[in-house]
C-alpha positions in Angstrom: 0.0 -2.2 18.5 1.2 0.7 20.1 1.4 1.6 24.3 -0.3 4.7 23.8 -3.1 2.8 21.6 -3.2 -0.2 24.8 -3.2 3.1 26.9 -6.3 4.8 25.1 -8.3 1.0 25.1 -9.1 1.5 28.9 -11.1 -2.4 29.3 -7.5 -3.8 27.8 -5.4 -1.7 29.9 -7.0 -2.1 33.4 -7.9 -5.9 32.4 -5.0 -6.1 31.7 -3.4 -4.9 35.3 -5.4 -7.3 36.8 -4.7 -10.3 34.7 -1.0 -9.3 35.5 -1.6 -9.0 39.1 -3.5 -12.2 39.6 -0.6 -14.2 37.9 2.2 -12.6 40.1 0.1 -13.5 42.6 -0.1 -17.0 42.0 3.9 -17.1 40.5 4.9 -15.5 43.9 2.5 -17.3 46.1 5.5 -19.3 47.8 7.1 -16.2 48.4 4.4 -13.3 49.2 2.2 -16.4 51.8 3.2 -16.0 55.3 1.9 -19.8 56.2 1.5 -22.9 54.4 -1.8 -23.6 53.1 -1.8 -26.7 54.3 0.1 -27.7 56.7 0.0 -24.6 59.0 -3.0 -25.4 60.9 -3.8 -25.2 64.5 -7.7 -26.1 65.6 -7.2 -23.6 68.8 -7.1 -20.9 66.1 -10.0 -21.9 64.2 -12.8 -19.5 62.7 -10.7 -15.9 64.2 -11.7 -13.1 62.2 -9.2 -11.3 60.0 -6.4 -9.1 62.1 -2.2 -7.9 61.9 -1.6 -12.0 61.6 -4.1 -13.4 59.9 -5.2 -10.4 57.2 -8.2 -12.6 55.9 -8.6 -14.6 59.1 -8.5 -18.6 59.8 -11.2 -21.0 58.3 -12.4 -24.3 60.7 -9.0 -25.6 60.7 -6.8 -22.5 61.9 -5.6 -22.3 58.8 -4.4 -18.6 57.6 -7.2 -17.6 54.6 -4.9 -14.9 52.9 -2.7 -17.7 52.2 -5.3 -20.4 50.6 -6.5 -17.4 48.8 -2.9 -16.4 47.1 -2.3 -20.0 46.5 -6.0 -20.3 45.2 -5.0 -18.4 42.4 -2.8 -21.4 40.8 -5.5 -23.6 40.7 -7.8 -21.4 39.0 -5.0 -19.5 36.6 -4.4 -23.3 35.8 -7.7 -24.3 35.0 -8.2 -21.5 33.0 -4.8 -21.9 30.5 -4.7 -25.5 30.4 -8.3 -25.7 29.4 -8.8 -23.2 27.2 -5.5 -24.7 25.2 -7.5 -27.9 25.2 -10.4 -25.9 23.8 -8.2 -24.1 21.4 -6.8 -26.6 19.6 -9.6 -28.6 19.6 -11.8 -25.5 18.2 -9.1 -24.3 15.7 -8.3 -27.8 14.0 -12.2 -28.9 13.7 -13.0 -25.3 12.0 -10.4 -25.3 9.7 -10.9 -28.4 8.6 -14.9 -27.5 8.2 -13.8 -24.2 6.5 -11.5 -24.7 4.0 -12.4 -28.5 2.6 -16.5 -27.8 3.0 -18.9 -30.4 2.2 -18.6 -33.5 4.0 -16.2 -32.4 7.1 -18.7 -29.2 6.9 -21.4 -31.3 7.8 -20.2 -33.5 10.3 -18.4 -31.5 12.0 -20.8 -28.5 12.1 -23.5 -31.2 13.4 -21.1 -31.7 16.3 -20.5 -28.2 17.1 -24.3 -27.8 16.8 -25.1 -30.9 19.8 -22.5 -29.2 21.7 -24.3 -26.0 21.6 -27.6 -27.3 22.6 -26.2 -29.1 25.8 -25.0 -26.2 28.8 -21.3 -26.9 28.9 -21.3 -27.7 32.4 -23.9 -30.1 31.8 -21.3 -32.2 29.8 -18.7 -31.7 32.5 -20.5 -32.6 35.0 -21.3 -36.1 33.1 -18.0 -36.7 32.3 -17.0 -35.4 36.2 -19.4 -38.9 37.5 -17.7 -41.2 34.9 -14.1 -40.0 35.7 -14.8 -39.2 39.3 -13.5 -35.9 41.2 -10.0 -34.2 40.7 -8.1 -31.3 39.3 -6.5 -33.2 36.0 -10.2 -34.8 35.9 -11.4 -31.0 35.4 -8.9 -29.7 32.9 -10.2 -32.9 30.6 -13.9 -32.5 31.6 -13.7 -28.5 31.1 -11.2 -29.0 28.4 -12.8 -31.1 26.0 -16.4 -29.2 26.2 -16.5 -26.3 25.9 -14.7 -26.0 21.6 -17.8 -24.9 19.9 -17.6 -21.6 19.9 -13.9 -21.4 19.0 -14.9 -23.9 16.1 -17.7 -22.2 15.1 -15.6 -18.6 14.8 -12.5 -20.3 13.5 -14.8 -21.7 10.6 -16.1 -18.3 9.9 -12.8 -17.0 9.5 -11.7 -19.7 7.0 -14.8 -19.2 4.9 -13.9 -15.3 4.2 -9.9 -15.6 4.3 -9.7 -18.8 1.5 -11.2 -16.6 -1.1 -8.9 -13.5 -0.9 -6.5 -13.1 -3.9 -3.0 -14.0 -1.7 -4.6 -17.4 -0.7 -5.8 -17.7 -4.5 -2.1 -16.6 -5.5 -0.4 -19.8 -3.3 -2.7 -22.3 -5.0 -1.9 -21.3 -8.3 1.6 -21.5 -7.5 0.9 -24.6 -6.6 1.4 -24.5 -2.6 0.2 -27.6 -0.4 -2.9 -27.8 1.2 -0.9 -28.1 4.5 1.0 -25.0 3.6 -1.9 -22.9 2.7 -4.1 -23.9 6.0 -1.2 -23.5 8.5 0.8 -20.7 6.2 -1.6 -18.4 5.2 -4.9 -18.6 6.6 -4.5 -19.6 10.3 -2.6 -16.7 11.2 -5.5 -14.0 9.7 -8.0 -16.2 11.9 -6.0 -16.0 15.3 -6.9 -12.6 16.2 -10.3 -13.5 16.9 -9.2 -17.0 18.4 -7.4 -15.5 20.8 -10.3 -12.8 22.2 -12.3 -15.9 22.4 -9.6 -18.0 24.6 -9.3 -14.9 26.6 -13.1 -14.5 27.4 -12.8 -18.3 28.1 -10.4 -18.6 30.3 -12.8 -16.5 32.9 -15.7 -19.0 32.0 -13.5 -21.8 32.8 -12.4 -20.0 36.3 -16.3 -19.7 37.2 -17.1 -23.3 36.3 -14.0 -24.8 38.2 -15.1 -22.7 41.0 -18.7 -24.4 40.7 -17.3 -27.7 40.2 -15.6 -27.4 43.5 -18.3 -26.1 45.4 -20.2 -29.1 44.2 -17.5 -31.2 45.5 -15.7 -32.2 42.5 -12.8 -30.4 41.6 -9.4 -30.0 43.4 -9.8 -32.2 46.7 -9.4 -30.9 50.5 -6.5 -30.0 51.8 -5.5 -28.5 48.7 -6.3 -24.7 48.3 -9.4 -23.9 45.8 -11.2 -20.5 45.8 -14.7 -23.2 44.6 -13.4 -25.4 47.0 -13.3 -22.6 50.2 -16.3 -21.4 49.1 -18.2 -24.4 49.5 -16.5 -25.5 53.1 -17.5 -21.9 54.0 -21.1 -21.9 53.2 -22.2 -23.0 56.2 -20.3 -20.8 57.9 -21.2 -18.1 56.4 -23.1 -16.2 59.4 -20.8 -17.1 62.1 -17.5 -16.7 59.8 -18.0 -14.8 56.7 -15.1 -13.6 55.9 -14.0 -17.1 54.6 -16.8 -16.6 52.1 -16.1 -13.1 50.8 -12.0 -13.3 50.6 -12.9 -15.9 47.8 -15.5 -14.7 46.1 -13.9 -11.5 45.8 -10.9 -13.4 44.2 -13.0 -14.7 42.0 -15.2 -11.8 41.1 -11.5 -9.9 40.3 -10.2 -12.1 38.2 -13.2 -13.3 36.3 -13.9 -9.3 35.9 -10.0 -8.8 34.7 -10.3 -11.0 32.2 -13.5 -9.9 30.7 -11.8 -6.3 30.5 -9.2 -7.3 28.7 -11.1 -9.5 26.7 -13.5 -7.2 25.2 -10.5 -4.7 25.3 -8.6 -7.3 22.7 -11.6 -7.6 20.4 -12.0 -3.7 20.4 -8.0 -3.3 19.4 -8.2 -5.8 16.9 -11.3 -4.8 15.2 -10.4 -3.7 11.9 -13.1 -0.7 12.1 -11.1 0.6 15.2 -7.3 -0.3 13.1 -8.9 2.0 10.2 -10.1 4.7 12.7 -6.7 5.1 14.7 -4.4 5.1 12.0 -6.5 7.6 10.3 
């Protein structure tokens, strides 16, 4: 994969600048916030619309917006990795194993992707949100652990096509392990379309953290949460509205970044579009 080939794939290349962005942003959110997100507040500056001091204004407790917004962006880059890892290797292991030993793990495992398919993922978070009760590590499992299917589904796929070419043929003749063949030579032909998957994920898990916290049960007041500003702002939103737009537009750019450079990484690692380029 070549810079002038990332270059030509304009989704991957501005998805890709934004991705970047949002994750300097939340690395250098210490250095680049000019108050504490929590601790700077002053009630006689409450609700003042944004100006030279306060670029995205104060919400209800004088605290400065631009500064929950920048260190918004570790929550939500959080959720997003730590869940979608969850869902990867949960995904990965359950469709290889349904791929390449069939029959009974087929079966039982497929029937389990299949439930989890006809249940809306934030259905199942939100159950297991009321059993383990609101919380940021309680939505990395809740969001983590539902949301595999796909991944399982594609991964499966994958194995099915890849175990009957000639080089995985060649490694059971000469007489490789089962482990070595799964891990060794068919997982890595199967992670290129993993990984466009995990990418696309990572902005649905952003958007559902965001919805969990505007329903009150992600990461808890005082800490900074784009979900969680939105929903303290909604009943603001006439008198104060600019502590419901900075948010939502933070949201809106990164969800939209990594949908770019999603659909920008499946494009680039289509075989089609390999063939086309390098002829």
């Amino acid at each position: 994969m070549t810079l002038s080939r990332v270059y030509k794939q304009k989704n991957l290349f501005y998805g890709g600048l934004i991705v970047v962005l949002v994750i300097l942003v939340a690395v250098l959110a210490p250095l680049i916030a000019p108050f504490d997100p929590i601790n700077d507040a002053d009630l006689m500056s409450a609700e003042l619309p944004p100006d030279a001091v306060h670029w995205f204004g104060t919400d209800s407790h004088g605290r400065d917006a631009f500064s929950r917004v920048l260190y918004g962006a570790q929550v939500s880059l959080s959720v997003g990795l730590i869940t979608q890892v969850i869902n990867t290797i949960i995904g990965v292991s359950l469709g290889l194993v349904a791929g390449y030993f069939g029959r009974f793990w087929d079966e039982l495992i497929m029937g389990a992707t299949n439930i989890m398919l006809s249940i809306p993922v934030i259905v199942f978070a939100l159950a297991i949100m009321s059993a383990l009760g609101p919380g940021l590590f309680n939505i990395y499992l809740a969001l983590g652990l539902t949301n595999w299917s796909y991944t399982c589904r594609l991964t499966r796929a994958q194995v099915l096509s890849v175990k009957k070419s000639e080089y995985v043929n060649a490694a059971v003749v000469l007489g490789y392990s089962k482990t070595s063949i799964i891990f060794g030579q068919i997982m890595p032909n199967v992670l290129g379309p993993v990984l466009v998957i995990a990418t696309l994920g990572c902005a649905e898990a952003i958007l559902m953290e965001a919805s969990l916290s505007f329903l009150g049960l992600g990461a808890q007041p005082p800490m900074p949460s784009w979900g969680g500003m939105l929903s303290s702002a909604r009943d603001l939103f006439f008198t104060a509205p600019w502590l419901s737009i900075f948010p939502g537009l933070a949201i809106f750019v990164t969800v939209l970044g990594l949908n770019l450079f999603g659909d920008g990484l499946r494009d680039i690692l289509d075989p089609r579009n390999v063939l086309k380029s390098s002829g």
